[in-house]
C-alpha positions as protocol buffer text, in pm:
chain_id: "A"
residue {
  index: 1
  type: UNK
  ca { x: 5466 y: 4298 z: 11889 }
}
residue {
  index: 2
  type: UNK
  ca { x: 5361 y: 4607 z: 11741 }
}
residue {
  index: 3
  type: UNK
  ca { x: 5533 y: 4923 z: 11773 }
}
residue {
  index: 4
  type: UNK
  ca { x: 5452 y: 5316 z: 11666 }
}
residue {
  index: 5
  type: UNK
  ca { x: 5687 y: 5588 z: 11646 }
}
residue {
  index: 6
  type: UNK
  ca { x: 5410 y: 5868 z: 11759 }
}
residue {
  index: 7
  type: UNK
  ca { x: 5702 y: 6124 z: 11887 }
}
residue {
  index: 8
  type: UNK
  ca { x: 5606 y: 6370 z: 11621 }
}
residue {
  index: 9
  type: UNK
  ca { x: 5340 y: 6447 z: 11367 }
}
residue {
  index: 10
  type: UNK
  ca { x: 4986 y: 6554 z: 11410 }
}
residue {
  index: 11
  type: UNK
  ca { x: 4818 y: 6417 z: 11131 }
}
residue {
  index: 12
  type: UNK
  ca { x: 4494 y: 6241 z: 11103 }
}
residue {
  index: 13
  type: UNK
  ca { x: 4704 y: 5846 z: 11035 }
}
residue {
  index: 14
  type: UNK
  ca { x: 4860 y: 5947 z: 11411 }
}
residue {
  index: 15
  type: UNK
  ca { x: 4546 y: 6058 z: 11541 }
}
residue {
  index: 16
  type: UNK
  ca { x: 4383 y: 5730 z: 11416 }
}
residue {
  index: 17
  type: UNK
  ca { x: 4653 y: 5504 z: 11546 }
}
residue {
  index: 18
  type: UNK
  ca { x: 4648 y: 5687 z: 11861 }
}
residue {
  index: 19
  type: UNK
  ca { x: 4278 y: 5655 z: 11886 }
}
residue {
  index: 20
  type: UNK
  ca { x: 4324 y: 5260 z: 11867 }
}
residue {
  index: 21
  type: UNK
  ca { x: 4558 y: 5232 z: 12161 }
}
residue {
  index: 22
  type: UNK
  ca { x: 4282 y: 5467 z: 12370 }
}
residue {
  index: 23
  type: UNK
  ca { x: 4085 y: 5135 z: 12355 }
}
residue {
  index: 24
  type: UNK
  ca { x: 4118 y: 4857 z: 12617 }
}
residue {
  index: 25
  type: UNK
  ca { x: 4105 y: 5138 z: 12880 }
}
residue {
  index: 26
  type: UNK
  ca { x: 4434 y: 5322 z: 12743 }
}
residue {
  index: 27
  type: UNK
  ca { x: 4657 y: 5040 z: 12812 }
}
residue {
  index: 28
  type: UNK
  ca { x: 4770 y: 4995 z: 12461 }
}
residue {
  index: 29
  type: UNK
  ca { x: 4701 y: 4628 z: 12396 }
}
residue {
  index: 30
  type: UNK
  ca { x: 4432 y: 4562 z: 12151 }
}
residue {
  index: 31
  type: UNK
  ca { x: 4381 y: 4205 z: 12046 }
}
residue {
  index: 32
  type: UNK
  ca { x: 4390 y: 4154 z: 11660 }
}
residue {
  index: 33
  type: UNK
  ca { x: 3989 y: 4124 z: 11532 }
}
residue {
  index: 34
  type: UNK
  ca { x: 3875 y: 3809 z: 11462 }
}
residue {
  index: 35
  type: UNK
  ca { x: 3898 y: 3977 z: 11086 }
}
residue {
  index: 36
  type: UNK
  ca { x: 4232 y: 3931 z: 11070 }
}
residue {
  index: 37
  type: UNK
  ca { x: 4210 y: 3607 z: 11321 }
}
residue {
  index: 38
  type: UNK
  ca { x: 4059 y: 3403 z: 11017 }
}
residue {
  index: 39
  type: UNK
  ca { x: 4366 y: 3174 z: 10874 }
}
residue {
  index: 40
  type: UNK
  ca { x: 4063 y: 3021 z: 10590 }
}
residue {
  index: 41
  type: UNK
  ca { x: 4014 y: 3319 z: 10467 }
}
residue {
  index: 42
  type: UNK
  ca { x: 4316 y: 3591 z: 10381 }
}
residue {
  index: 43
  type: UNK
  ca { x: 4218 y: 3945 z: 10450 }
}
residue {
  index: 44
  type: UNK
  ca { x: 4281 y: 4122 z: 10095 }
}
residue {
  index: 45
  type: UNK
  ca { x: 4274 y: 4498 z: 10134 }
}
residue {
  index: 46
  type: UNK
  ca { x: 4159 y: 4542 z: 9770 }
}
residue {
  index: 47
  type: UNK
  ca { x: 3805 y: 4298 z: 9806 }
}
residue {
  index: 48
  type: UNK
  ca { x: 3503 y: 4491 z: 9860 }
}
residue {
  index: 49
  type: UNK
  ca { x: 3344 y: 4385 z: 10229 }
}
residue {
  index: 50
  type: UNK
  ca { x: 2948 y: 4382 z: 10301 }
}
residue {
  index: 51
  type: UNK
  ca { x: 2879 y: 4683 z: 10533 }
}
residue {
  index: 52
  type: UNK
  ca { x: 2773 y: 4487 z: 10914 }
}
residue {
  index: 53
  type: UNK
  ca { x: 2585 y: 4793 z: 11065 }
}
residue {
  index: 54
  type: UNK
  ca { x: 2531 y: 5145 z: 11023 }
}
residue {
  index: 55
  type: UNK
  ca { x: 2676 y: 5419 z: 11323 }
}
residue {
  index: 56
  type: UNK
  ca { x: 2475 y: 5691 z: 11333 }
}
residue {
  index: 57
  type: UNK
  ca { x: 2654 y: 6022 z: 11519 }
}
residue {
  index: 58
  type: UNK
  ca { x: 2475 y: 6344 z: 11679 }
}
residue {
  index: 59
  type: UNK
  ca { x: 2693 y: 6613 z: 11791 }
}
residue {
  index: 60
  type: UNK
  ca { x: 2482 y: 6780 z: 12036 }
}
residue {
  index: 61
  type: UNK
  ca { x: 2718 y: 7056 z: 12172 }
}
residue {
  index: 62
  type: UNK
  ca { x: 3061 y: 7121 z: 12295 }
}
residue {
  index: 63
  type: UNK
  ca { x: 3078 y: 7194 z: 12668 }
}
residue {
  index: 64
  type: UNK
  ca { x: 3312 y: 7356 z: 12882 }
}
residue {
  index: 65
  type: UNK
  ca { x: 3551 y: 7554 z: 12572 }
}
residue {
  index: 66
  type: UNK
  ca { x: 3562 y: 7894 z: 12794 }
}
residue {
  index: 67
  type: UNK
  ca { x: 3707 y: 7744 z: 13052 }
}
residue {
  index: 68
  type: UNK
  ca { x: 4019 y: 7571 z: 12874 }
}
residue {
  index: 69
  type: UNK
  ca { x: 4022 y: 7872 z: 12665 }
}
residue {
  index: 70
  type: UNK
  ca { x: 3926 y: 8202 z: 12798 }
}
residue {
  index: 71
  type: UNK
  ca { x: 3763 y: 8495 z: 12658 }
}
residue {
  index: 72
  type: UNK
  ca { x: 3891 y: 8415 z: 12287 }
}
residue {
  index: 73
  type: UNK
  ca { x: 3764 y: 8437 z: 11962 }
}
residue {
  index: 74
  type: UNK
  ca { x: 3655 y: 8088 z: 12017 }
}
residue {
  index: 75
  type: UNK
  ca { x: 3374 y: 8148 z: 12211 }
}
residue {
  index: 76
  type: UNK
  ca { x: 3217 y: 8235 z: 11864 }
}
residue {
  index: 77
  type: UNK
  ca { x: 3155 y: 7893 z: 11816 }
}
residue {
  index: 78
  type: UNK
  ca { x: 2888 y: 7863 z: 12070 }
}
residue {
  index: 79
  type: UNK
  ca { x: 2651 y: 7706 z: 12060 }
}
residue {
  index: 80
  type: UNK
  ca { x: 2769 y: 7410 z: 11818 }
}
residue {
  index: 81
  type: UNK
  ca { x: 2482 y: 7303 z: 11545 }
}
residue {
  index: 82
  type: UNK
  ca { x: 2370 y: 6981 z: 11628 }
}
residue {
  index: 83
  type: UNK
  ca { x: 2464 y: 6741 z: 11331 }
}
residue {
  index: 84
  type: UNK
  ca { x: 2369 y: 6405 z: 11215 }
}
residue {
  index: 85
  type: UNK
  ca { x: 2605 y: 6180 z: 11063 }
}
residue {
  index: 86
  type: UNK
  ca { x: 2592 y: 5835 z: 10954 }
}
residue {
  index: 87
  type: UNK
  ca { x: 2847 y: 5605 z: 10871 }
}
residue {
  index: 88
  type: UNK
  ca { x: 2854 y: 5240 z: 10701 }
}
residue {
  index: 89
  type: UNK
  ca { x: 3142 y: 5028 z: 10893 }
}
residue {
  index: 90
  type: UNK
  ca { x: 3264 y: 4702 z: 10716 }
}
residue {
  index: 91
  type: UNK
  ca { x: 3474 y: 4624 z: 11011 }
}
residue {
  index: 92
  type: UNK
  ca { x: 3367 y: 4769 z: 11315 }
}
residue {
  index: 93
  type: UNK
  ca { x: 3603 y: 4583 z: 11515 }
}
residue {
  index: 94
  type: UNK
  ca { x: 3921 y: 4738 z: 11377 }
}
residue {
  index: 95
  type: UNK
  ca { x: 3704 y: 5106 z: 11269 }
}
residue {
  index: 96
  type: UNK
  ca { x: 3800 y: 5416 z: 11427 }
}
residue {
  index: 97
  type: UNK
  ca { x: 3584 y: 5774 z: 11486 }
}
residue {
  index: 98
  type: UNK
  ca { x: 3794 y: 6053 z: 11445 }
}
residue {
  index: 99
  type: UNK
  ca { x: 3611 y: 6390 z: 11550 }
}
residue {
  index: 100
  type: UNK
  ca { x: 3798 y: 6700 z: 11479 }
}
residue {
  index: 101
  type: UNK
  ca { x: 3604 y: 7085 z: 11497 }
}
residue {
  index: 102
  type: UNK
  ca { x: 3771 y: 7344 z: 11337 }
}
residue {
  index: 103
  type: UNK
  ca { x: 3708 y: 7697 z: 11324 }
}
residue {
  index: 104
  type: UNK
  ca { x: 3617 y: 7728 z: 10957 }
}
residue {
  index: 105
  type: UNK
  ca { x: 3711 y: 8076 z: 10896 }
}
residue {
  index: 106
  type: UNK
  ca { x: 4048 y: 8041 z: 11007 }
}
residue {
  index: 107
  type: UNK
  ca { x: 4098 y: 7675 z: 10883 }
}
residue {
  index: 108
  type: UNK
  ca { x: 4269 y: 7536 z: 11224 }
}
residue {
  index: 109
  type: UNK
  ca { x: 4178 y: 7284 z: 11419 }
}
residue {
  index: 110
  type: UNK
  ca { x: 4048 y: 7384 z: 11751 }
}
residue {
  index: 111
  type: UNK
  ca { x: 3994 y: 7055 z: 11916 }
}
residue {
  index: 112
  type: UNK
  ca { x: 3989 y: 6698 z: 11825 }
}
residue {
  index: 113
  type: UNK
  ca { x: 3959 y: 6344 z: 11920 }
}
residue {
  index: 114
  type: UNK
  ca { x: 3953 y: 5942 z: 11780 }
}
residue {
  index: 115
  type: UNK
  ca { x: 3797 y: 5681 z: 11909 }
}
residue {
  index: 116
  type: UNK
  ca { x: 3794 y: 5301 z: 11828 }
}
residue {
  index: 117
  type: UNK
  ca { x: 3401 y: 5200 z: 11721 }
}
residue {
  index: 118
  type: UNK
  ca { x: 3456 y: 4890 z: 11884 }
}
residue {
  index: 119
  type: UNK
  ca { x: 3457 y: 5100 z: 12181 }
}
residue {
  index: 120
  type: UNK
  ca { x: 3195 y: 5285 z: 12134 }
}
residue {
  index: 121
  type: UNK
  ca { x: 2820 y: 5233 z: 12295 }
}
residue {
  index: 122
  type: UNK
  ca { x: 2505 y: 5378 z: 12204 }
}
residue {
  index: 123
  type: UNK
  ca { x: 2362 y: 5653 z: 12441 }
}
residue {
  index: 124
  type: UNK
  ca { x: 2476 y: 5984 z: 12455 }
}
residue {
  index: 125
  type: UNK
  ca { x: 2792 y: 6049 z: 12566 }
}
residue {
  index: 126
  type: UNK
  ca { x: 3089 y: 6308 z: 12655 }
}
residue {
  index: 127
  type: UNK
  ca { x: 3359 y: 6245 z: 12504 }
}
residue {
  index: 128
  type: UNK
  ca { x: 3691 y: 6406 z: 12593 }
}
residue {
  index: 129
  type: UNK
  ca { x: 3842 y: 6634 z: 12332 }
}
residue {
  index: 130
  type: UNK
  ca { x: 4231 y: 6713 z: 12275 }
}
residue {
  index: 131
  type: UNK
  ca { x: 4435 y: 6947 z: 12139 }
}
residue {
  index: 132
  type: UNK
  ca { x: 4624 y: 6935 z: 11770 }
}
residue {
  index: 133
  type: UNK
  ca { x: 4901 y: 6794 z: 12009 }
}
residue {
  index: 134
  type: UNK
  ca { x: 4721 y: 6549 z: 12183 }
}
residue {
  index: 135
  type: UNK
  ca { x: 4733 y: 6705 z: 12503 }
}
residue {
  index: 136
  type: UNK
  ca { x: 4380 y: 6667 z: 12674 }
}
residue {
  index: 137
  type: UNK
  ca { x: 4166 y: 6932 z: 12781 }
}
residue {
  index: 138
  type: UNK
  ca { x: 4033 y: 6988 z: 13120 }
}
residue {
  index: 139
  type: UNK
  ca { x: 3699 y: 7114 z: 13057 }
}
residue {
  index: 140
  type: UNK
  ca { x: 3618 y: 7067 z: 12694 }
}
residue {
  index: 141
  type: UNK
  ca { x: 3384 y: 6791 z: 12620 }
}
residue {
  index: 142
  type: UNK
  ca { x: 3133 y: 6723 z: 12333 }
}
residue {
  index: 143
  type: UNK
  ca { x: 2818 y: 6571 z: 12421 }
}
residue {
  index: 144
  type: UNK
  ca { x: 2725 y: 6355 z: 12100 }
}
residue {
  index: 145
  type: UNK
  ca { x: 2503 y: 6066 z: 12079 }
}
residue {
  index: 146
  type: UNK
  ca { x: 2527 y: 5729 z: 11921 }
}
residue {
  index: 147
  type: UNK
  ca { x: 2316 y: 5439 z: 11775 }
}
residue {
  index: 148
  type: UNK
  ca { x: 2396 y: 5129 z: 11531 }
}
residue {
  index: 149
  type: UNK
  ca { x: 2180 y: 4977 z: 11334 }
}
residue {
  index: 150
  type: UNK
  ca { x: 2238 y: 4686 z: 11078 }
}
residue {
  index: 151
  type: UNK
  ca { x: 2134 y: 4732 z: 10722 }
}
């Protein structure tokens, strides 16, 4: 059994952990990847592993920001540049996204969100977006899209 102390702390190691126990529907349990399943072969953190596929990320825009935020200076930020960004996973099976926007001139974090890749499908999607705190929005999402490809 597996336990994290995620009482404080808003970091990016939280977000990432908490972005792991989103998966499986939110119930917490995630079963170890066969990755670390393999008693033949011991997983050595310091061995370079062959990239398995490719994820490829669009952000196409955020939706729904005035509404969890008012008329504020973050309103500025519409409408989001869409973005491509591509990624070469190792392990997708134990990878995780994390997404955070930030409102550049000011240098804080506006919203964010993780998500575990093994999780992930391709498609276009909205995905739910949370405070520094991890308290979700009601309205914000951000419409990206996603595709994997293997190398």
């Amino acid at each position: 059994m597996v336990a994290f102390n995620m009482q404080k702390g808003y970091g990016k190691y939280i977000w990432i952990t908490q972005g792991m126990f989103w998966g499986n529907g939110g119930r917490g349990y995630i079963r170890k990847p066969d990755l670390l399943m393999n008693l033949a072969d011991i997983f050595d953190l310091r061995k370079t592993l062959p990239h398995k596929t490719i994820l490829k990320v669009t952000c196409i825009r955020v939706k729904g920001r005035h509404l969890d935020f008012g008329n504020t200076h973050l309103n500025k930020l519409s409408p989001l540049p869409r973005f491509l960004r591509e990624g070469r996973l190792t392990s997708p099976s134990v990878d995780a996204l994390l997404i955070i926007i930030s409102y550049a001139s000011m240098g804080k974090v506006v919203m964010q969100t993780c998500l575990p890749v093994a999780e992930l499908r391709e498609g276009i999607r909205a995905v739910p977006l949370h405070s520094r705190k991890r308290e979700g929005y009601q309205s914000g999402k951000l419409f990206m899209r996603f595709w994997f490809h293997t190398p």
